[in-house]
PyMOL Python script that loads the backbone (N, CA, C, O; Angstrom):
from pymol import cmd

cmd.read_pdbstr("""\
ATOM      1  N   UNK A   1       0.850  -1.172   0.000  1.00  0.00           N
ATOM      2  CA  UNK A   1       0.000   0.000   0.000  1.00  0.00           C
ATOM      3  C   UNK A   1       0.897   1.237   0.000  1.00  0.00           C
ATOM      4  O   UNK A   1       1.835   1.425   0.774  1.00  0.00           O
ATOM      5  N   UNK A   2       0.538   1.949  -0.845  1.00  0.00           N
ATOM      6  CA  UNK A   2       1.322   3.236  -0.658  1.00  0.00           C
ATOM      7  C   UNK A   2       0.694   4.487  -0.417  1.00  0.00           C
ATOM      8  O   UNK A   2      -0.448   4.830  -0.723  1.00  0.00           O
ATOM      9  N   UNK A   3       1.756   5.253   0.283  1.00  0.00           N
ATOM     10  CA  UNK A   3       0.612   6.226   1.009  1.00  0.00           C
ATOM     11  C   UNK A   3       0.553   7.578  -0.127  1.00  0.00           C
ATOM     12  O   UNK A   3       1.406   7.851  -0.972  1.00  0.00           O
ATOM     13  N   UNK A   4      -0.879   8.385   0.187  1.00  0.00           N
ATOM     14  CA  UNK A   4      -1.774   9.188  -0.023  1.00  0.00           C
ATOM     15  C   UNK A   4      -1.296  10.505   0.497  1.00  0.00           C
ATOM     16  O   UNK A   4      -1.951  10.947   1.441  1.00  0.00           O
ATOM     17  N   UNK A   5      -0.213  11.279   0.046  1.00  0.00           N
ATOM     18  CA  UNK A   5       0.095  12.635   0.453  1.00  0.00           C
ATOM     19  C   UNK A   5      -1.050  13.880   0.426  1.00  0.00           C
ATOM     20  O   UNK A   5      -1.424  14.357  -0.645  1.00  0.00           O
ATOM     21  N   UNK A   6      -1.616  14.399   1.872  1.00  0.00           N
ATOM     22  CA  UNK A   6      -2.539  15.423   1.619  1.00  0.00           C
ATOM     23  C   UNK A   6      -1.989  16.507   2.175  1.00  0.00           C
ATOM     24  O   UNK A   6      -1.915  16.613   3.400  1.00  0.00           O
ATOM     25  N   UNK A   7      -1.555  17.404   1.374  1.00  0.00           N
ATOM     26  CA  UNK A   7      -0.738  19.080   1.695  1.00  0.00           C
ATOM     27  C   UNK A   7      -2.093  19.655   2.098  1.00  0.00           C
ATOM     28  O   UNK A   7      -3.177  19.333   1.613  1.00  0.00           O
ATOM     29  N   UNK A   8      -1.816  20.765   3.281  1.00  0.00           N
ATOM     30  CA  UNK A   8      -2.893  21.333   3.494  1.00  0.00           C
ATOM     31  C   UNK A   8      -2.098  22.746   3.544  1.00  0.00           C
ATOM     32  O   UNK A   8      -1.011  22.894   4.102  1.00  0.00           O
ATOM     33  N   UNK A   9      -2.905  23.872   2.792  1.00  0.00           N
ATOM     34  CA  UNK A   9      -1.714  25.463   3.210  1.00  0.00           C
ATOM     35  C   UNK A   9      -2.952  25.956   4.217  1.00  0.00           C
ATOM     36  O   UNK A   9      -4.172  25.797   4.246  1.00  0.00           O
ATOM     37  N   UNK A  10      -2.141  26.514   4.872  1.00  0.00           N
ATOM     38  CA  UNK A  10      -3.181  28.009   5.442  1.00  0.00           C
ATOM     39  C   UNK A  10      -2.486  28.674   6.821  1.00  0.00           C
ATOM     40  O   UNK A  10      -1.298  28.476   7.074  1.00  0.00           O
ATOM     41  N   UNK A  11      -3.069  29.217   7.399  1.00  0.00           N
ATOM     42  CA  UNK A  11      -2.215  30.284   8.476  1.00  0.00           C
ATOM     43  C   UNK A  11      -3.211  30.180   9.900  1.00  0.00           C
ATOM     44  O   UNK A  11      -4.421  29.985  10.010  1.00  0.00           O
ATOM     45  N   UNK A  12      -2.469  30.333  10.606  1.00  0.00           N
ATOM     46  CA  UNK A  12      -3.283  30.542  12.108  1.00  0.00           C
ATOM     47  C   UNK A  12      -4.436  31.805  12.049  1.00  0.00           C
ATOM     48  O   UNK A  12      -4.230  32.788  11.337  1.00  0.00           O
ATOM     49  N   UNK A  13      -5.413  31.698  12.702  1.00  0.00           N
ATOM     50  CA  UNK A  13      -6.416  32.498  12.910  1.00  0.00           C
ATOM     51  C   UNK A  13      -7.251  32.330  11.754  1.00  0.00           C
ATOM     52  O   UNK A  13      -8.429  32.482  12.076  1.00  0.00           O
ATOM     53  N   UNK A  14      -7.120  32.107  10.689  1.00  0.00           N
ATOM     54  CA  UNK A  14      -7.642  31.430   9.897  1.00  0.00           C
ATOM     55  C   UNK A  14      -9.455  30.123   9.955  1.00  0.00           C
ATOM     56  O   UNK A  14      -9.601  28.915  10.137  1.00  0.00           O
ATOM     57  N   UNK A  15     -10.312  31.152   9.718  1.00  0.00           N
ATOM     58  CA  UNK A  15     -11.786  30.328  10.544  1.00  0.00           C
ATOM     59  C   UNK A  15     -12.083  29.470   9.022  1.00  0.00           C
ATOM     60  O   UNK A  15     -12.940  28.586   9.026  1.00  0.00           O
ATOM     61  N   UNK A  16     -11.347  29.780   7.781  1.00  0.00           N
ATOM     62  CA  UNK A  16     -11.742  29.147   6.723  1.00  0.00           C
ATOM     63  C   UNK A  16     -10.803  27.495   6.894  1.00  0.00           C
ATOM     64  O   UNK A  16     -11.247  26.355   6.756  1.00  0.00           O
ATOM     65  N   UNK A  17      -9.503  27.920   7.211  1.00  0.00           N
ATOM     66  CA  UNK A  17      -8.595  26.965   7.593  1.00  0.00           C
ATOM     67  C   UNK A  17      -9.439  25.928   8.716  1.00  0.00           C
ATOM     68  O   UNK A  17      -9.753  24.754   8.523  1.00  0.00           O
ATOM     69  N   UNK A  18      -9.712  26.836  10.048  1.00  0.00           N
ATOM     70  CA  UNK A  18     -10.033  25.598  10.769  1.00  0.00           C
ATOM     71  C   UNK A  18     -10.908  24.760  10.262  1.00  0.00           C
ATOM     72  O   UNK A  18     -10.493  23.618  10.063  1.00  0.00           O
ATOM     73  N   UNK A  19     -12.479  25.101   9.880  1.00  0.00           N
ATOM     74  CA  UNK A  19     -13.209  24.240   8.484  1.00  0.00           C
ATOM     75  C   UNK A  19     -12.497  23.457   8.163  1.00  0.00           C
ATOM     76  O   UNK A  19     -12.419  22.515   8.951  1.00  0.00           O
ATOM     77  N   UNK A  20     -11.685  23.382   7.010  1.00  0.00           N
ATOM     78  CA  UNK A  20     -11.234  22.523   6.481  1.00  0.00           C
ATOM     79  C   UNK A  20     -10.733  21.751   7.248  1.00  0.00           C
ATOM     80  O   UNK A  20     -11.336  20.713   7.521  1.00  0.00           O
ATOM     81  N   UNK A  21      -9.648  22.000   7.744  1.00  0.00           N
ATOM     82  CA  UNK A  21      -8.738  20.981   9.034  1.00  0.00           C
ATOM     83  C   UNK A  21     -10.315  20.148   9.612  1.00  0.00           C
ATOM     84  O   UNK A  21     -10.686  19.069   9.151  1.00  0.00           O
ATOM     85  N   UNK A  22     -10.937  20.788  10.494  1.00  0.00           N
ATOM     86  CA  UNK A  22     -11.789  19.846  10.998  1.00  0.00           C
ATOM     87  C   UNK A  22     -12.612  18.738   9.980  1.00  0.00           C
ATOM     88  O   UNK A  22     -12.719  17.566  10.340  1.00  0.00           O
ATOM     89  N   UNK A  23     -12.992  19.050   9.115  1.00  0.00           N
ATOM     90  CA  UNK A  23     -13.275  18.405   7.938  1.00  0.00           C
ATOM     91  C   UNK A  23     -12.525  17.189   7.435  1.00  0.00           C
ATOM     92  O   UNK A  23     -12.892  16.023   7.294  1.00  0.00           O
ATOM     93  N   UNK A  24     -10.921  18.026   7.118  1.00  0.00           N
ATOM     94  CA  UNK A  24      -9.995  17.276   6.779  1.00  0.00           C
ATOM     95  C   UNK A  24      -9.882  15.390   7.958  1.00  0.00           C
ATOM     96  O   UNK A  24      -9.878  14.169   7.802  1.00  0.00           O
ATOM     97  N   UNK A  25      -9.812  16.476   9.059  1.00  0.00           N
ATOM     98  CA  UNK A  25      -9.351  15.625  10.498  1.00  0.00           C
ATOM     99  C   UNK A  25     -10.475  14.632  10.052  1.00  0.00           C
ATOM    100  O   UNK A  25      -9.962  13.684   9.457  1.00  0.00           O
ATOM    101  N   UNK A  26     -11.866  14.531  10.142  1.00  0.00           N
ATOM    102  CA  UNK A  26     -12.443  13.861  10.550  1.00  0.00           C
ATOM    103  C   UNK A  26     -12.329  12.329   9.177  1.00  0.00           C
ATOM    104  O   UNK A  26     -12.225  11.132   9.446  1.00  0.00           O
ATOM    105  N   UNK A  27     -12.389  12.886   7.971  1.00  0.00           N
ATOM    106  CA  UNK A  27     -12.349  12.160   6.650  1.00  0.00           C
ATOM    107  C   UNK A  27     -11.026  11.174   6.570  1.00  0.00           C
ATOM    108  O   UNK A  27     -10.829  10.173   5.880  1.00  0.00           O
ATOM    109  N   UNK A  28     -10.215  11.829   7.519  1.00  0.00           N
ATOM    110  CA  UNK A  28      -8.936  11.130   7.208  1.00  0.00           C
ATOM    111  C   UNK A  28      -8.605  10.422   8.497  1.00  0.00           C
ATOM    112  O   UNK A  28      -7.498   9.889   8.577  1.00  0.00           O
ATOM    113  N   UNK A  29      -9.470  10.352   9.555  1.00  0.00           N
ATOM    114  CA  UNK A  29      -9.006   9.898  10.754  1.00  0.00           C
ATOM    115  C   UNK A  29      -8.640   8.361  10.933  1.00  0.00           C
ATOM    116  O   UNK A  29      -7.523   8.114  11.390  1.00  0.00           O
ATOM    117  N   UNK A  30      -9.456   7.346  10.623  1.00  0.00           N
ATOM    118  CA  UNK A  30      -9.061   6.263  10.002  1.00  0.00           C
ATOM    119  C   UNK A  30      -8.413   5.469   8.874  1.00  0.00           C
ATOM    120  O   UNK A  30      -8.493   4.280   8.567  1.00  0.00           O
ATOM    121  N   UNK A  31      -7.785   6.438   8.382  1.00  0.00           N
ATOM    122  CA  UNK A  31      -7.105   6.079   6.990  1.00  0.00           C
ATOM    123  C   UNK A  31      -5.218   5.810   7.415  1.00  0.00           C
ATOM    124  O   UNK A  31      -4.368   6.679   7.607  1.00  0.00           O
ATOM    125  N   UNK A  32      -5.133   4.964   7.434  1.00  0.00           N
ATOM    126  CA  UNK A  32      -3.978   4.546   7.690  1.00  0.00           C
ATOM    127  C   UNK A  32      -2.841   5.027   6.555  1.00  0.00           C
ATOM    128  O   UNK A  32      -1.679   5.295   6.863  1.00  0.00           O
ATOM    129  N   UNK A  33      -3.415   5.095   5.077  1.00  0.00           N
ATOM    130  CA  UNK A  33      -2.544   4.849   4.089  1.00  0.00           C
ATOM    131  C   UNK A  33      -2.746   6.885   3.733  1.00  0.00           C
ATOM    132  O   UNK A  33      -2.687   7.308   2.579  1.00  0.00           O
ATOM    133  N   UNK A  34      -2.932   7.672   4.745  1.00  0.00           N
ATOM    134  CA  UNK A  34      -2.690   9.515   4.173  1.00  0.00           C
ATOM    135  C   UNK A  34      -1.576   9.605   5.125  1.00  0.00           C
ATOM    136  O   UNK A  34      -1.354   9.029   6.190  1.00  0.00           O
ATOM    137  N   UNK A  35      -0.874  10.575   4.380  1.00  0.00           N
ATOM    138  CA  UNK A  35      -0.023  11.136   4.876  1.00  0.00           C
ATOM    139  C   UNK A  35      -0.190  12.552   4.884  1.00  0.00           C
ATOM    140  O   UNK A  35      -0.021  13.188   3.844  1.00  0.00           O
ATOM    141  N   UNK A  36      -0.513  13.124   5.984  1.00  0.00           N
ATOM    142  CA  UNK A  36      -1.341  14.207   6.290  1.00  0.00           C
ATOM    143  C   UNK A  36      -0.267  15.485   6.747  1.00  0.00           C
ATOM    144  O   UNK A  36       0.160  15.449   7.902  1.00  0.00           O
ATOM    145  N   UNK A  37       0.231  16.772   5.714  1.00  0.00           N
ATOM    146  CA  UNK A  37       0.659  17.705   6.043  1.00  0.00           C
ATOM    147  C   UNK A  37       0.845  18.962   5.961  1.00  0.00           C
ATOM    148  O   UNK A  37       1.290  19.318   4.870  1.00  0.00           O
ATOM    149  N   UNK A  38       0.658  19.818   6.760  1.00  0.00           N
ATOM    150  CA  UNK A  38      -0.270  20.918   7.096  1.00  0.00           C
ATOM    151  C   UNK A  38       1.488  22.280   7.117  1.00  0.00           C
ATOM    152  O   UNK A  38       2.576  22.399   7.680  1.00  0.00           O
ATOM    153  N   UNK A  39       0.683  22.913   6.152  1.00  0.00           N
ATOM    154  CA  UNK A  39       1.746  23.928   6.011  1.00  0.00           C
ATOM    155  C   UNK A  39       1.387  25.185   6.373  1.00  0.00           C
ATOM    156  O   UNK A  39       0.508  25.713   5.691  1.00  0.00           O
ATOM    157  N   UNK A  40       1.918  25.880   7.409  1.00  0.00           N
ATOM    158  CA  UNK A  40       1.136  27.417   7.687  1.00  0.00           C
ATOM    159  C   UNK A  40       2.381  28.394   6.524  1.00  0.00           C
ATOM    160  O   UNK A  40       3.605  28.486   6.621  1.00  0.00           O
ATOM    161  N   UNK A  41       1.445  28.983   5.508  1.00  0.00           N
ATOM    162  CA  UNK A  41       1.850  30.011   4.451  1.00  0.00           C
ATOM    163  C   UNK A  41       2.641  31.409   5.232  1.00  0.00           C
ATOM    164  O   UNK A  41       3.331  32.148   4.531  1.00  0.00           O
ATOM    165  N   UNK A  42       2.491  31.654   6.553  1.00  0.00           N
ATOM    166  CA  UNK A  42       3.220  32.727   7.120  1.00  0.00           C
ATOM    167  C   UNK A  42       5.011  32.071   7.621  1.00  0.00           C
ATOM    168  O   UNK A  42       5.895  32.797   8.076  1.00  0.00           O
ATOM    169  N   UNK A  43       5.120  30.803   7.410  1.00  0.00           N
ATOM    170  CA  UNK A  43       6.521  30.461   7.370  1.00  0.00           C
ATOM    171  C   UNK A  43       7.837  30.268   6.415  1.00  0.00           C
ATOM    172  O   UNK A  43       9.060  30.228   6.546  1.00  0.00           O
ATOM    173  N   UNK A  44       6.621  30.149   5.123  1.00  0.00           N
ATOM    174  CA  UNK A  44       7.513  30.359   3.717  1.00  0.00           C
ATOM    175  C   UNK A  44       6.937  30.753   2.730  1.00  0.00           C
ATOM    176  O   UNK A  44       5.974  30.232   2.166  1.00  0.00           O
ATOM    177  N   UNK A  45       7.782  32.180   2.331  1.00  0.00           N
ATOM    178  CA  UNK A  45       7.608  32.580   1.269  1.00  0.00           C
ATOM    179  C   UNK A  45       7.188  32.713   0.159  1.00  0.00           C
ATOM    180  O   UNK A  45       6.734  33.766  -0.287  1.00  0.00           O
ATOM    181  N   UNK A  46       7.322  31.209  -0.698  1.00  0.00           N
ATOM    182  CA  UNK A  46       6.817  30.933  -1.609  1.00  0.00           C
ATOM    183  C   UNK A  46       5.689  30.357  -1.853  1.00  0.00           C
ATOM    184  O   UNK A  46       5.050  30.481  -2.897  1.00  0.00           O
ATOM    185  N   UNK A  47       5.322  29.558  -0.700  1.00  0.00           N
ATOM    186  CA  UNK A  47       3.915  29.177  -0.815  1.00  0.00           C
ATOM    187  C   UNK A  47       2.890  30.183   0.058  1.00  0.00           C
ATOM    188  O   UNK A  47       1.690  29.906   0.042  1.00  0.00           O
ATOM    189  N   UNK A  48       3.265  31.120   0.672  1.00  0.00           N
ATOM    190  CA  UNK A  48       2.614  32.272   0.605  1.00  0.00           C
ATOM    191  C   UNK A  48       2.102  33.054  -0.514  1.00  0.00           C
ATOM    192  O   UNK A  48       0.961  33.363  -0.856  1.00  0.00           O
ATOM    193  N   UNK A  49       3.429  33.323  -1.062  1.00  0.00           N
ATOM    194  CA  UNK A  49       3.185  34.208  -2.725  1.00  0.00           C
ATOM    195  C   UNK A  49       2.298  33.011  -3.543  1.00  0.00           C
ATOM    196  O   UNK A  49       1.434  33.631  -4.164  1.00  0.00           O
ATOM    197  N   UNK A  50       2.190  31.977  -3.728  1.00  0.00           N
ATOM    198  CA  UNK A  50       1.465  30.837  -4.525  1.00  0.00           C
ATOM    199  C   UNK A  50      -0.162  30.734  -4.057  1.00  0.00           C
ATOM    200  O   UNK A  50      -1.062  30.659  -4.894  1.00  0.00           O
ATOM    201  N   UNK A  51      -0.427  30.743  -2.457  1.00  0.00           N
ATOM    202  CA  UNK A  51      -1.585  30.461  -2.231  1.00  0.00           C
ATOM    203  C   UNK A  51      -2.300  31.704  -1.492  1.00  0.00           C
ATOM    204  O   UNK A  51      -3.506  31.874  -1.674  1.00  0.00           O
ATOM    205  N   UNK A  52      -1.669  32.453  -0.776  1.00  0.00           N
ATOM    206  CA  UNK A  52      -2.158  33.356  -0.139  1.00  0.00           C
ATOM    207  C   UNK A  52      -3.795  34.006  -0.547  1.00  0.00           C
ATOM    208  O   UNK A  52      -4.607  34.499   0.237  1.00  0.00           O
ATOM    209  N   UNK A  53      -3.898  33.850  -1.697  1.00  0.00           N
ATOM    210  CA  UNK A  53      -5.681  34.352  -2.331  1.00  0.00           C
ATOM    211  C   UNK A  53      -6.426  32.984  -1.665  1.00  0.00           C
ATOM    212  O   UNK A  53      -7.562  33.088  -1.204  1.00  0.00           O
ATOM    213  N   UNK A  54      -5.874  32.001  -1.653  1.00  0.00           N
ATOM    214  CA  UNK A  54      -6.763  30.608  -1.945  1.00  0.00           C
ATOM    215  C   UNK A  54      -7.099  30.012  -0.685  1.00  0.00           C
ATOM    216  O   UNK A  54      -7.755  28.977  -0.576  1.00  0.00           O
ATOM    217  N   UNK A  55      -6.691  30.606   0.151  1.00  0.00           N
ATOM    218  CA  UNK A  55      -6.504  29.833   1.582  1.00  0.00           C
ATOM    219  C   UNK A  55      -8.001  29.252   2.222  1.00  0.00           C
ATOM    220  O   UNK A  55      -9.005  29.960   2.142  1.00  0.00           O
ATOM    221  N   UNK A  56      -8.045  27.814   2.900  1.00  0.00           N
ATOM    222  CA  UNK A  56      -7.241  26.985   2.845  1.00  0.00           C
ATOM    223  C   UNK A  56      -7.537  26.368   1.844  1.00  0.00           C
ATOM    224  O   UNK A  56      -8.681  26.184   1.430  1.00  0.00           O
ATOM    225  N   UNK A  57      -5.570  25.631   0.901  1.00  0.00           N
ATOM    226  CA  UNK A  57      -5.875  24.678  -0.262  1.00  0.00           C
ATOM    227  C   UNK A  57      -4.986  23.138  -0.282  1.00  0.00           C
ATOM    228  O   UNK A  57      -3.848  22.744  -0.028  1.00  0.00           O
ATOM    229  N   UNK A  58      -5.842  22.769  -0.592  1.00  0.00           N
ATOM    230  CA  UNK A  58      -5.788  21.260  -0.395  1.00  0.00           C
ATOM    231  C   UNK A  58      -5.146  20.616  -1.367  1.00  0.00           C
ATOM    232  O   UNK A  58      -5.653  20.791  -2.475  1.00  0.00           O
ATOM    233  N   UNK A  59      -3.601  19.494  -1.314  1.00  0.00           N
ATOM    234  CA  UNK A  59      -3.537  19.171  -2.437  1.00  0.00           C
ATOM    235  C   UNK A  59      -3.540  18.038  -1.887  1.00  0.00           C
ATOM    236  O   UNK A  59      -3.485  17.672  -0.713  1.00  0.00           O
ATOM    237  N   UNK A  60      -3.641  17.282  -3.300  1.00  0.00           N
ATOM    238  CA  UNK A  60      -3.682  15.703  -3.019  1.00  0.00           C
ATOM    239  C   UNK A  60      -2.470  15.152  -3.890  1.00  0.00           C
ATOM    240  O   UNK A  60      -2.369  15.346  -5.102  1.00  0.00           O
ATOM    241  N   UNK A  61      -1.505  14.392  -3.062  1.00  0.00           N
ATOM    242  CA  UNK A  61      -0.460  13.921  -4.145  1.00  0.00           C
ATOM    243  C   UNK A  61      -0.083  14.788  -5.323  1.00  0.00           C
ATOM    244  O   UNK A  61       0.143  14.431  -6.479  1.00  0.00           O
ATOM    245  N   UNK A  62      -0.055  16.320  -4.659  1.00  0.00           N
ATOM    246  CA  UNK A  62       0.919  17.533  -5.509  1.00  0.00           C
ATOM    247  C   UNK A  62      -0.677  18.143  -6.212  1.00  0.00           C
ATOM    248  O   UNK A  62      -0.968  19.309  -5.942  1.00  0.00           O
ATOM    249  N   UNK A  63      -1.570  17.390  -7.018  1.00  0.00           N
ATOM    250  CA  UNK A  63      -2.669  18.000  -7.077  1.00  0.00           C
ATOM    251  C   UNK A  63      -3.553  19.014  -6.180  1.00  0.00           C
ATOM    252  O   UNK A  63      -3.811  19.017  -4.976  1.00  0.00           O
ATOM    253  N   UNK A  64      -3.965  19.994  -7.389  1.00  0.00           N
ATOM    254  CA  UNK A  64      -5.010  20.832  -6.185  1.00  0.00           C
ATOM    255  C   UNK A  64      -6.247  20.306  -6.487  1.00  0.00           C
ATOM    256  O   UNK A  64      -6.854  20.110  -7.540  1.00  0.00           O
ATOM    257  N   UNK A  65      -6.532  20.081  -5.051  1.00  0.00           N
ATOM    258  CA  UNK A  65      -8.583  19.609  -4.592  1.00  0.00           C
ATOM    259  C   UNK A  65      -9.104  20.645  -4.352  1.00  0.00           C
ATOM    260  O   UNK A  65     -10.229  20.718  -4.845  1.00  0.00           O
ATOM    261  N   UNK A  66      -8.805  21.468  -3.826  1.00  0.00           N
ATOM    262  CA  UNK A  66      -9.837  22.214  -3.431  1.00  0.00           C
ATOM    263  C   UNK A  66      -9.043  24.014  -2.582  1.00  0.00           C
ATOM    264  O   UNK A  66      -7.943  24.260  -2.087  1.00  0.00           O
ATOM    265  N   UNK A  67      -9.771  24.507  -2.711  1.00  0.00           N
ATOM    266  CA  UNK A  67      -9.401  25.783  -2.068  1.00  0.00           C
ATOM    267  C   UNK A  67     -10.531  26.355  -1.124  1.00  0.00           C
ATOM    268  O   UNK A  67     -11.620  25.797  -1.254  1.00  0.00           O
ATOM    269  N   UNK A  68     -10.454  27.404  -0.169  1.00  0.00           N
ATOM    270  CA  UNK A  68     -11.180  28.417   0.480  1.00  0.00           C
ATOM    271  C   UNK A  68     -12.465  27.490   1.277  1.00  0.00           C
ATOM    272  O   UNK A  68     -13.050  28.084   2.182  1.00  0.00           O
ATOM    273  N   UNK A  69     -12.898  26.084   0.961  1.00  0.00           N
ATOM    274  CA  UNK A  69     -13.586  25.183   1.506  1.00  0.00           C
ATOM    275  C   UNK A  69     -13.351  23.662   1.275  1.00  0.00           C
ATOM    276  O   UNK A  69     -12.882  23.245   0.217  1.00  0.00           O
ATOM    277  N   UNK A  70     -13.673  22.913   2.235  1.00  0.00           N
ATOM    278  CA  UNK A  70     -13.451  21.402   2.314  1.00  0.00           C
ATOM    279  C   UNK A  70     -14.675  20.302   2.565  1.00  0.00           C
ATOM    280  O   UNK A  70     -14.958  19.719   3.611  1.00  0.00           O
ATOM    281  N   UNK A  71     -15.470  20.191   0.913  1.00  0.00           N
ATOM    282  CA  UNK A  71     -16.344  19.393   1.303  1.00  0.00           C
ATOM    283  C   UNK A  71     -16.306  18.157   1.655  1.00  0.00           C
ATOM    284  O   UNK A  71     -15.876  17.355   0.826  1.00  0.00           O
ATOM    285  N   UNK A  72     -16.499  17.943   2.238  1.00  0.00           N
ATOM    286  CA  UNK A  72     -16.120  16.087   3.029  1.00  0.00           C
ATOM    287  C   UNK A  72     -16.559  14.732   1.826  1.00  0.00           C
ATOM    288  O   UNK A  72     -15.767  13.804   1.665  1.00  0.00           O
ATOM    289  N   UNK A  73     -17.836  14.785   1.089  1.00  0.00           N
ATOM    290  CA  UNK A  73     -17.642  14.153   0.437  1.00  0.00           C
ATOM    291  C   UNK A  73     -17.032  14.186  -0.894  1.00  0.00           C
ATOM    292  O   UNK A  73     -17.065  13.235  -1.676  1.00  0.00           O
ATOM    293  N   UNK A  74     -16.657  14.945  -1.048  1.00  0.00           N
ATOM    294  CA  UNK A  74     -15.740  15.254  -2.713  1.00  0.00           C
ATOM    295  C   UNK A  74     -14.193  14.776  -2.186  1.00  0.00           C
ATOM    296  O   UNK A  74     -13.307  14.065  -2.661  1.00  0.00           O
ATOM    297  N   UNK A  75     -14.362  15.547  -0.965  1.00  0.00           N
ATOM    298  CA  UNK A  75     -12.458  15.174  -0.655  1.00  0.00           C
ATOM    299  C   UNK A  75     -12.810  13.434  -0.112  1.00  0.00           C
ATOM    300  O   UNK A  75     -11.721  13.041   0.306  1.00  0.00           O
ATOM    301  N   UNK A  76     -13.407  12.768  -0.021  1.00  0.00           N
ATOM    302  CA  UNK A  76     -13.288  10.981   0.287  1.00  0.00           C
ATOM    303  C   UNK A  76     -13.421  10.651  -1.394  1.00  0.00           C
ATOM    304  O   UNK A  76     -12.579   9.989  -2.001  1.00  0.00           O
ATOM    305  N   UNK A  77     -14.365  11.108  -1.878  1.00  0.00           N
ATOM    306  CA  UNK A  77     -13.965  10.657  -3.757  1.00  0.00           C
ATOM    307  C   UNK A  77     -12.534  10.945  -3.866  1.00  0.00           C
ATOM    308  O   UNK A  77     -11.813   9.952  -3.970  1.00  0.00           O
ATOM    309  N   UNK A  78     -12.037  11.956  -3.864  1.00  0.00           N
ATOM    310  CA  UNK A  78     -10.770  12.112  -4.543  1.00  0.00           C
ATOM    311  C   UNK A  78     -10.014  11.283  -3.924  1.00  0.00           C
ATOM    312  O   UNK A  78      -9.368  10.561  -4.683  1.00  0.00           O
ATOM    313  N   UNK A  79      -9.814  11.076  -2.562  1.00  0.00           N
ATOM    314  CA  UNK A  79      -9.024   9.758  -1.770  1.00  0.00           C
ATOM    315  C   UNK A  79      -9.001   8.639  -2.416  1.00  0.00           C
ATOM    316  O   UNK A  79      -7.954   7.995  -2.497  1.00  0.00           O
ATOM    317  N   UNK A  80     -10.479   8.105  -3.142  1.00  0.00           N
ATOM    318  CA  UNK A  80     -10.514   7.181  -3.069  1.00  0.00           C
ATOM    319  C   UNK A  80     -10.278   6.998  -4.642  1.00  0.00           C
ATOM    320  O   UNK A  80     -10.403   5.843  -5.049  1.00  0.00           O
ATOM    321  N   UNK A  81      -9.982   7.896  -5.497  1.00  0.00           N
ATOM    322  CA  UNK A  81      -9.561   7.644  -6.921  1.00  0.00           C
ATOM    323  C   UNK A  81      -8.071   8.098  -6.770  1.00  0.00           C
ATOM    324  O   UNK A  81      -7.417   7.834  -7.779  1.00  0.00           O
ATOM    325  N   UNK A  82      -7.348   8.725  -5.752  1.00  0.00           N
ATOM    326  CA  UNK A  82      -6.273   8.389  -5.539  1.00  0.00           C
ATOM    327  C   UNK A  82      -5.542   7.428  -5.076  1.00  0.00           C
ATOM    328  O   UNK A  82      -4.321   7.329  -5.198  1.00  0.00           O
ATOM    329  N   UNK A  83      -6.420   6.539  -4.419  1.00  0.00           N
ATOM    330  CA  UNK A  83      -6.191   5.212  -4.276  1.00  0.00           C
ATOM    331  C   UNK A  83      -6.483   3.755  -5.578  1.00  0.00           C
ATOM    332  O   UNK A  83      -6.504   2.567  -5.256  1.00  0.00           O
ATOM    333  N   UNK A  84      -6.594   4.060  -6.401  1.00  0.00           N
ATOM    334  CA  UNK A  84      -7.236   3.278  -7.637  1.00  0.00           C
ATOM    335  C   UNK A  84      -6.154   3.026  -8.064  1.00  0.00           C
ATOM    336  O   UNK A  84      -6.036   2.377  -9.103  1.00  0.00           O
TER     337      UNK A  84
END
""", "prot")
cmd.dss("prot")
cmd.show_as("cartoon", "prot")
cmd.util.cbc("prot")
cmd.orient("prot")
């Protein structure tokens, strides 16, 4: 099995971010095979300048899913055709 990289950007204080995260958290809580990692955009530069409009954005295995919201069932489809 190989694992399922999910980049998450966004910044503290952030109420669009927590959404997602909680969202994120809950969809992925039993999934053994994500590798779940969460980047705050106020620590580097470049993915500041890249996402800063979009916040929070979701990639999946370098792909972008989603931006500014995290619907729970679209992001378990995409899991699960990233798993195919």
């Amino acid at each position: 099995m190989s694992l399922i990289r999910v980049d998450v950007m966004g910044k503290p204080g952030c109420h669009l971010c927590e959404d997602a995260d909680a969202v994120i958290d809950e969809v992925v809580s039993d999934s053994a095979d994500i590798e779940l990692v969460r980047h705050n955009i106020l620590d580097d530069a470049e993915l500041f300048e890249l996402w800063h409009d979009d916040i929070p954005v979701v990639l999946i295995d370098g792909l972008k899913h989603s931006s500014w919201a995290v619907d729970a069932d679209a992001f378990r489809s995409a899991l699960e055709e990233a798993r195919a």
